[in-house]
C-alpha positions as CSV (number, residue, x, y, z in Angstrom):
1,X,9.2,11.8,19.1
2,X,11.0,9.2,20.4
3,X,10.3,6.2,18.5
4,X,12.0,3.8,16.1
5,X,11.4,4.7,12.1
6,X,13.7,2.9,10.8
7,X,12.7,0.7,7.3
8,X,11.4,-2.8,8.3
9,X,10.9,-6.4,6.3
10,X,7.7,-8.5,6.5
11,X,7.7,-11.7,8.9
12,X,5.7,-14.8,7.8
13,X,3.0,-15.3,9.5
14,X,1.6,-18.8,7.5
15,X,2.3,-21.0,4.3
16,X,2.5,-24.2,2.5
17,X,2.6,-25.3,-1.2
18,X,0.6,-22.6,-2.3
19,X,2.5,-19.6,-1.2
20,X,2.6,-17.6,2.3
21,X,1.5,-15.0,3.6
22,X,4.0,-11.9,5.5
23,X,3.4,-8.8,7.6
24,X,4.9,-6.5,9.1
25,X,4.6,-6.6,13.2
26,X,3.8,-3.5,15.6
27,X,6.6,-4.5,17.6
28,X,9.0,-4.2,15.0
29,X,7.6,-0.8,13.6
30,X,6.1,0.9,16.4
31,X,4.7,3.8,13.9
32,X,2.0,1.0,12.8
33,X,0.2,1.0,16.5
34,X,0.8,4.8,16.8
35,X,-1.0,5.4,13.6
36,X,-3.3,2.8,13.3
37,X,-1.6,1.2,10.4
38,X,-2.0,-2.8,9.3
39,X,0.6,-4.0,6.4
40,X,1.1,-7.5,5.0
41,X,2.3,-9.2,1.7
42,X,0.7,-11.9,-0.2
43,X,3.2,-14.8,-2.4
44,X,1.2,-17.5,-4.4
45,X,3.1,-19.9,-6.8
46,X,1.3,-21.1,-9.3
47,X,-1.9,-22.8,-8.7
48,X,-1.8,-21.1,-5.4
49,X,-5.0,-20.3,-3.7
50,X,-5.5,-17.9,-1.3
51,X,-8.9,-19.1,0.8
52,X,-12.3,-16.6,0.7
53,X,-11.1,-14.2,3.7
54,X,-12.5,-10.9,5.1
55,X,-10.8,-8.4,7.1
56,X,-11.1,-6.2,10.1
57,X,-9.7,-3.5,8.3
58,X,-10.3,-1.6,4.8
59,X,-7.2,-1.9,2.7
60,X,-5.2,-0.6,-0.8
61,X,-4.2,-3.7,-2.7
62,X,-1.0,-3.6,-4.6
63,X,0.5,-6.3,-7.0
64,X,4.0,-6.1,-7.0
65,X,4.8,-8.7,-9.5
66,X,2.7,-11.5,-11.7
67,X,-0.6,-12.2,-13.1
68,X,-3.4,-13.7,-11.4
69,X,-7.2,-13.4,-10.6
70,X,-9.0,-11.9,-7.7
71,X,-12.5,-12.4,-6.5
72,X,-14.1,-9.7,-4.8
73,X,-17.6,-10.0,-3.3
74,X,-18.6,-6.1,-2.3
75,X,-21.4,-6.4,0.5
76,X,-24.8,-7.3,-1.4
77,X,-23.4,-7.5,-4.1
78,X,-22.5,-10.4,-7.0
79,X,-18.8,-11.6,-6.9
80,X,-16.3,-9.9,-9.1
81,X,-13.6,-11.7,-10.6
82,X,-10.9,-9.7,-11.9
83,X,-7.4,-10.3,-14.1
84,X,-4.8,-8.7,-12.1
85,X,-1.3,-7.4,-13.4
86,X,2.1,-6.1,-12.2
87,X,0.8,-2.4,-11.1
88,X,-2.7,-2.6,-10.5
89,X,-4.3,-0.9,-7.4
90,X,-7.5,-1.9,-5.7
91,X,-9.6,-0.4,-3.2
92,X,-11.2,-3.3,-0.7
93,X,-13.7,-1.4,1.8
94,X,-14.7,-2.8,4.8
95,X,-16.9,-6.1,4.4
96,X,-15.7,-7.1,1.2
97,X,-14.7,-11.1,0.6
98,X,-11.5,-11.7,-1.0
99,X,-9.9,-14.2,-3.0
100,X,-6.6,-14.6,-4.8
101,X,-5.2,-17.0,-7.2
102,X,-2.3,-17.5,-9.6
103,X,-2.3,-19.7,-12.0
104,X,0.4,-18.8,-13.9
105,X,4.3,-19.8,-13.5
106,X,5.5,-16.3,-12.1
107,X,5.0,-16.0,-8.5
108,X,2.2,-13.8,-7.5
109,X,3.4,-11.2,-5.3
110,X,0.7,-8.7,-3.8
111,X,0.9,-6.0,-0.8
112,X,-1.7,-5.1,1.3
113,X,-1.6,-1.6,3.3
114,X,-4.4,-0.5,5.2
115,X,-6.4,1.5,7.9
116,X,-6.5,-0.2,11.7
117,X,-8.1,1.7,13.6
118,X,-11.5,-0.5,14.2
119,X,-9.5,-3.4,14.3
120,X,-8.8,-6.2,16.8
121,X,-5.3,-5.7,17.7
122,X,-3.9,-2.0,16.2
123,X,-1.2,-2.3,13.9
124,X,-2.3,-5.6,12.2
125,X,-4.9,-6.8,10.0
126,X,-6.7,-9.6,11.2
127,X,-8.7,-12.5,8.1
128,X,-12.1,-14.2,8.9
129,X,-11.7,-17.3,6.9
130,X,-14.9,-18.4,5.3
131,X,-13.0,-22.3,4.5
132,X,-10.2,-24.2,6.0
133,X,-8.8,-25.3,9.3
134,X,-9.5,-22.2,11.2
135,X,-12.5,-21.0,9.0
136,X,-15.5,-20.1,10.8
137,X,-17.8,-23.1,10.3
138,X,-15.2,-25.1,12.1
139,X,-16.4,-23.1,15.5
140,X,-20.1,-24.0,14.6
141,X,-22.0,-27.4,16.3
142,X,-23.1,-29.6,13.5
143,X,-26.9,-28.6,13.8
144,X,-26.2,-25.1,13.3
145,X,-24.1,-26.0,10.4
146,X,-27.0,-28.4,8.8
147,X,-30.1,-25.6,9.9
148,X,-27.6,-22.8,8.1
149,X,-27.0,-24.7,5.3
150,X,-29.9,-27.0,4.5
151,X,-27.6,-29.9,4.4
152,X,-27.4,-33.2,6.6
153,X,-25.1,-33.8,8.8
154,X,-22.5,-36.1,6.3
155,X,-22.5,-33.4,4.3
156,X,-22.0,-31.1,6.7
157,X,-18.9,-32.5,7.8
158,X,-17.4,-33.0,4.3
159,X,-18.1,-29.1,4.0
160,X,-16.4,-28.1,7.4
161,X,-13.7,-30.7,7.5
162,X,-12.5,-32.0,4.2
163,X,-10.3,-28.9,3.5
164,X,-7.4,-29.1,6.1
165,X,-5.3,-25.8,4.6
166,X,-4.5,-23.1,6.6
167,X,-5.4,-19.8,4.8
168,X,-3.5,-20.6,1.3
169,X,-3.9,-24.0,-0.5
170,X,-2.8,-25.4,-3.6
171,X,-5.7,-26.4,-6.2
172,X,-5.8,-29.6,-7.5
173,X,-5.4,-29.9,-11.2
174,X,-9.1,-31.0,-12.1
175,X,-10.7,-28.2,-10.4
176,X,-12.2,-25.8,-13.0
177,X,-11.2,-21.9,-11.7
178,X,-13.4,-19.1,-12.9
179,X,-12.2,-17.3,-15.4
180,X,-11.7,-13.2,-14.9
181,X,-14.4,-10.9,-16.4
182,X,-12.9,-7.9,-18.7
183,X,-15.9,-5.5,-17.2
184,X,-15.7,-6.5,-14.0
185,X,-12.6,-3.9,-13.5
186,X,-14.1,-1.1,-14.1
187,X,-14.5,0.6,-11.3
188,X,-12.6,-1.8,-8.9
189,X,-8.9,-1.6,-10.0
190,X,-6.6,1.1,-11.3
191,X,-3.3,0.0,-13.1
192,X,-0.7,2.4,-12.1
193,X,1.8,1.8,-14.4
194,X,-0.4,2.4,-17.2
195,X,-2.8,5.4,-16.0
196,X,-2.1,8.7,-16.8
197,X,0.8,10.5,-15.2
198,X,-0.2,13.3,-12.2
199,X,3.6,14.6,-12.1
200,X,6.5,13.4,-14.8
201,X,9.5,15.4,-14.9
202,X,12.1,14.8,-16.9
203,X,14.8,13.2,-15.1
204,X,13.5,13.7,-12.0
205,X,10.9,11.2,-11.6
206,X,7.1,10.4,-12.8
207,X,3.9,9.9,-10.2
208,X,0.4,8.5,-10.4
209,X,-2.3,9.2,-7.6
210,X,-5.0,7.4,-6.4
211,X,-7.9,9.3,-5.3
212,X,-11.4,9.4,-5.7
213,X,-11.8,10.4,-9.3
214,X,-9.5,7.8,-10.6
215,X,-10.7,4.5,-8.3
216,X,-14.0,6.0,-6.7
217,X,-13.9,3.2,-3.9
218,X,-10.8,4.7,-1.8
219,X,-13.5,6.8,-0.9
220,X,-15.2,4.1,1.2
221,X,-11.6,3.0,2.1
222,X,-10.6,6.0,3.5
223,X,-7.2,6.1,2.1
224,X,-5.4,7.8,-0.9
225,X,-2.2,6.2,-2.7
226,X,0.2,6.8,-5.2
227,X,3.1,5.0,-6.9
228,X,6.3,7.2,-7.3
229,X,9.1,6.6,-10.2
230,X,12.5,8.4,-9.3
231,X,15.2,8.2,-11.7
232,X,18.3,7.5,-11.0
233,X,20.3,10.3,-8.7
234,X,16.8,12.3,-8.7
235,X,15.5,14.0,-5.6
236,X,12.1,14.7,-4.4
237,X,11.5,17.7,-3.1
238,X,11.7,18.1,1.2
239,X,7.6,17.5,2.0
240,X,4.8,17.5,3.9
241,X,0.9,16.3,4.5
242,X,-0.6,19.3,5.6
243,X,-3.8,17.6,6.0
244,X,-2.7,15.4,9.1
245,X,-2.3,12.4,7.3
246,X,0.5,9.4,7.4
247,X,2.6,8.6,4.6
248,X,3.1,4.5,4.9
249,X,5.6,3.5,2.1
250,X,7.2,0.2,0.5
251,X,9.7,0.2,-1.6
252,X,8.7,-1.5,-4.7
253,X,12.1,-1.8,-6.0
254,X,15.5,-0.1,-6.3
255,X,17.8,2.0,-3.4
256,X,18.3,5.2,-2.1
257,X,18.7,7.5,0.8
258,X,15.8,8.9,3.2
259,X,16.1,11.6,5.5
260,X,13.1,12.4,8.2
261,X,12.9,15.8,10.0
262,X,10.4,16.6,12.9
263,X,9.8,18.6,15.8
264,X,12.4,21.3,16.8
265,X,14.7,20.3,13.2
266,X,16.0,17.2,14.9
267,X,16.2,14.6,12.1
268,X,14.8,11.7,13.5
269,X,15.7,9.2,10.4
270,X,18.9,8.7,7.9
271,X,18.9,5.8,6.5
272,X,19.2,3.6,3.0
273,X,16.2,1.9,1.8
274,X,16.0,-1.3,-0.4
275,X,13.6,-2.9,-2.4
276,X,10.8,-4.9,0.5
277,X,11.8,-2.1,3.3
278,X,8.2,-0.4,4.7
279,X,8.5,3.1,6.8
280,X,5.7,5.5,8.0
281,X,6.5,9.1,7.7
282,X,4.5,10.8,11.2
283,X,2.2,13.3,10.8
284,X,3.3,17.0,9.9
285,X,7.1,15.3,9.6
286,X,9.3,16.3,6.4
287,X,10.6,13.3,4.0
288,X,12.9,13.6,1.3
289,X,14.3,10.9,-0.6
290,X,17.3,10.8,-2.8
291,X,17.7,7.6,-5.3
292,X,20.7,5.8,-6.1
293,X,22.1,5.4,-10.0
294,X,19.4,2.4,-11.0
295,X,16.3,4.7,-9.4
296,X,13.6,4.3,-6.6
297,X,10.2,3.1,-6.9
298,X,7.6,3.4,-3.9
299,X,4.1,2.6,-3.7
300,X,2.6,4.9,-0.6
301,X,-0.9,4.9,1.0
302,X,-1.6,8.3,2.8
303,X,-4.4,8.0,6.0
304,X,-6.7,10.8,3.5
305,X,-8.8,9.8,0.2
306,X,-7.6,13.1,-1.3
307,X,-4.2,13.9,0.1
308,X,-2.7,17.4,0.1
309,X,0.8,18.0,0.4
310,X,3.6,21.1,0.3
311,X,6.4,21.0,-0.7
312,X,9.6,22.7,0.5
313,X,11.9,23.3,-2.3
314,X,10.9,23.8,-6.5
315,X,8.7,26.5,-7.7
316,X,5.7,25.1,-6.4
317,X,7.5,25.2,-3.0
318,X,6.0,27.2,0.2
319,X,9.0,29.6,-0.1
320,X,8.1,31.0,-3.4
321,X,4.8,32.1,-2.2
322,X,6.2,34.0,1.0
323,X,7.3,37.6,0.4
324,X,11.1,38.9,0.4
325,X,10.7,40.6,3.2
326,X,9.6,37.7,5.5
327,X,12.1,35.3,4.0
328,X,15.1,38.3,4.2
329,X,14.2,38.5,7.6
330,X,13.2,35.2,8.7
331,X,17.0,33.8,7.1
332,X,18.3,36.6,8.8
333,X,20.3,37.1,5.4
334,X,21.4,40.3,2.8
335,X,18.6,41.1,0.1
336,X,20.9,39.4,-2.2
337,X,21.2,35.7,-0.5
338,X,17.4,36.2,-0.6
339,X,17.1,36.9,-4.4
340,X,19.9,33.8,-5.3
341,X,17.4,31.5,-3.1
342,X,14.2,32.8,-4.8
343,X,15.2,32.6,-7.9
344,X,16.4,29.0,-7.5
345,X,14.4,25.9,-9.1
346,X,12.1,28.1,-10.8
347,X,11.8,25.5,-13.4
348,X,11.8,22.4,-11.4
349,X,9.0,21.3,-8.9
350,X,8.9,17.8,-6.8
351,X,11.0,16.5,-8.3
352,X,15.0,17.7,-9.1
353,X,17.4,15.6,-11.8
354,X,20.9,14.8,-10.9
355,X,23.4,17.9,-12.0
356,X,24.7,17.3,-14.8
């Protein structure tokens, strides 16, 4: 494969006194195109109001950092409105209408990963604004607008043109925001830093999944996710999907070192990643990662709702299960080099603590 894997950063795309709005471009990261892959980050400062919006493309929310409310309007369905925290998850299937807003003095910081392949343009996620400059009224005549709406024509035009912002505004002061309903997150969002642990190894690293038992809707999303911990010097384990899916990842925060092997053992990626950097891991390719002293945290969304993976080194590894014979022969190694490699990380699995 001869194409560029290499971490990227987000480019803005809009903005203004309310926040911005980043993604990351196809032309930057070819893997997105190749595997149908859309990824952008959300910033509000406080009071900052992202417009109602749908999307061409079902996505995995992710809030990297503050509090804030989201309304989410499933098709047919009454609006939710949702607190949202530092860690939560939410599944947005196709259809749904979105809003964001952040009301408090930490910037709101939210990523957005997602499934392209029914959209306009491959690789990126492209909004329907339901307000604003380019929302969609704008492109209606007037009587359309007034027969839709049951409204005359002055009206009409204060509805379509009074609100001149560009995807993210900032709410005046008087405006009354709703207020988020405790039970409307059931069901709808998954806090990852609080949900109970799928893998935690001590020293090594801790993991929480996202599947269909946990937040039901990745099902309709068509994507799994999970956020991994590594502590600091940690390992995990040399791995695969052996499902065919992609492994899209953002580094949440922290550094470390990545290594990507694929076809014919040629590695096809060494490099350091940083807290902001995205990389997509190709189908059937190996990843391993190996975090510097302060750790590595990633949030990935995998192209599966219920991904499976294997793993090439711990004792839940693909070389345990293989018999001595095979491996003796296969190494083309003494019966004794086979034994010191099986009896190796017979404790460990995923993920391996720093020697001490």
């Amino acid at each position: 494969m001869d194409i560029d894997l290499s971490p990227k950063l987000p480019q803005k795309l809009y903005g203004g006194a309310g926040g911005s709005y980043h993604a990351w471009c196809p032309n930057d990261l070819p893997m997105l195109r190749q595997g149908n892959i859309g990824a952008g980050k959300l910033a509000l400062e406080k009071g900052g109001l992202a417009l109602p919006r749908y999307s061409d493309s079902a996505k995995v929310a992710y809030v990297l950092q503050g509090n804030g409310v989201a309304g989410i309007v499933l098709p047919e369905k009454e609006e939710k409105v949702l607190a949202i925290k530092t860690g939560d998850a939410i599944a947005l299937p196709f259809g749904v209408i979105t809003w964001w807003y952040n009301k408090e003095d930490t910037e709101l910081i939210v990523l957005f990963l997602g499934d392209t392949k029914t959209a306009h343009k491959p690789g990126s996620f492209t909004d329907i604004f339901l307000t604003g400059s380019n929302g969609i009224f704008t492109g209606f005549s007037m009587e359309f607008v007034c027969r839709a709406w049951d409204v005359d024509e002055a009206t009409a035009k204060q509805l379509v043109g009074n609100q001149t912002g560009n995807g993210i505004i900032k709410v005046d002061a008087g405006v009354k925001m709703p207020e988020p309903n405790k039970d409307h997150r059931n069901g709808m969002a998954l806090n990852c830093l609080d949900a109970p642990l799928d893998v935690d190894i001590k020293g090594g690293g801790r993991v929480v999944v996202l599947n269909t038992k946990n937040l039901p809707l990745v099902g309709e999303v068509g994507l799994g996710a999970d956020l991994v911990r590594l502590d600091g010097n940690a390992m995990c384990s040399p791995g695969f999907s052996c499902d065919s899916a992609l492994q899209v990842t953002y580094i949440v925060r922290g550094t470390g070192r990545a290594q990507i092997v694929g076809v014919d053992g040629k590695r096809v990626l060494e490099t350091t990643v940083k807290a902001g950097n995205l990389f997509i891991v190709p189908r059937f390719f190996v990843v391993s990662k190996i975090s510097d002293n302060e750790g590595l945290e990633w949030f990935s969304i995998i192209s599966t709702p219920n991904p499976i993976f294997t793993h090439m080194a711990g004792r839940t590894s693909a070389w345990k299960a293989l018999s001595a014979g095979v491996l003796q022969a296969s190494f083309n190694v003494s019966p004794e080099i086979e034994k010191t490699f099986r009896s190796k990380r017979m404790n460990s699995e995923i993920f391996f603590a720093p020697s001490k």
